[in-house]
N, C-alpha and C positions, 0 to 999 in steps of 0.2 A: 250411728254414734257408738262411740268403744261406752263402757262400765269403767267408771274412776271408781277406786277406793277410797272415797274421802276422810275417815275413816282416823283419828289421833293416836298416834303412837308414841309414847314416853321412849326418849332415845334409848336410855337402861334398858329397856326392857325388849330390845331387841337385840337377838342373839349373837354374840363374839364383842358385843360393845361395852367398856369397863372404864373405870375411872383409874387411872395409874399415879401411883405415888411417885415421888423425887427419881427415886430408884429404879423402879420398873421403867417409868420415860427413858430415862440415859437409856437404860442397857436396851428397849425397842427401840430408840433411833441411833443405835451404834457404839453403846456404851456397855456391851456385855460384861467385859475385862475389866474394864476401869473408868470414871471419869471425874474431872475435875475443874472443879469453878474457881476461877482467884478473883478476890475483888481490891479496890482501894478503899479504906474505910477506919479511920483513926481508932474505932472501939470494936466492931465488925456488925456494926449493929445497922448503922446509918445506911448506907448500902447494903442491898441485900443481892445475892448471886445473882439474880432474875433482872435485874433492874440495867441503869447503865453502868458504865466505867465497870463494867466486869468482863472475863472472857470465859467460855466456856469448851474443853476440851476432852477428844475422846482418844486422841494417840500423840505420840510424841512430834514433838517439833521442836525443829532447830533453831528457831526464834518467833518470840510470842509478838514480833511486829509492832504496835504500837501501845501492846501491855507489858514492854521493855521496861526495867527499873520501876513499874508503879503499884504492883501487886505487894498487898501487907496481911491481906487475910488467904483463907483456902479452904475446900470443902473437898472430899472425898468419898467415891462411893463404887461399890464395885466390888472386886476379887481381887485387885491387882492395886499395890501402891504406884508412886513417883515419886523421882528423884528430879529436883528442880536447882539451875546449875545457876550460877552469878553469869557466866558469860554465854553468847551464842553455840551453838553446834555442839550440846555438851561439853560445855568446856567452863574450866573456872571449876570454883569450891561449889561444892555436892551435898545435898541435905535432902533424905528419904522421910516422902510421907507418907503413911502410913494406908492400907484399904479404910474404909468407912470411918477417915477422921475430919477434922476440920481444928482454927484454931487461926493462931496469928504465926504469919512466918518469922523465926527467931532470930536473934541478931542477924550478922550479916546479909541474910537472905531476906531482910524485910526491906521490900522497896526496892531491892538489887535482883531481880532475877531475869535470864531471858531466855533459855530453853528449859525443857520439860521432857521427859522422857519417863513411859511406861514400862514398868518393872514386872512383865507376869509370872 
């Protein structure tokens, strides 16, 4: 018969394992440079990034697919802003948001946006 360790161990407290904030996830799972949450949500409150009806993004793309025209809020975190365009493939009017901001997308680009493009 082997020797089990039966033995409880507090996850914490075992070595290299940490609890990671908003920040630190993105940029471990690919989000070094930059990323970004948009969601749909009339106050930004009601939906929250995590939740549904949101997308979440670590590089650019030519079309956010079926977060086309319905994105009103936005979160950002990282090193790096974006620039989020009214029409596919970067194209159309162009509105930069900022590294570590968040907020409601301003006129035209509320509700109307479909690609996304990382600015580092």
């Amino acid at each position: 018969m082997s020797n089990i360790n039966n033995q409880n161990q507090d996850l914490y407290s075992i070595e290299l394992v940490q609890d990671f904030d908003d920040e630190a996830a993105a940029t471990v799972s690919g989000g070094a440079f930059g990323y970004l949450a948009l969601w749909n949500s009339p106050d930004g409150k009601t939906v929250k990034p995590i939740e549904k009806n949101n997308i979440e993004i670590f590089s650019s793309k030519r079309s956010l697919g079926r977060f086309n025209n319905i994105a009103s809020w936005y979160f950002t975190s990282g090193k790096a802003g974006w620039i989020v365009y009214t029409r596919k493939n970067f194209k159309g009017a162009g509105f930069y948001l900022s590294p570590r901001g968040r907020g409601k997308l301003p006129g035209i680009f509320n509700n109307n946006i479909e690609s996304v493009k990382l600015v580092s």
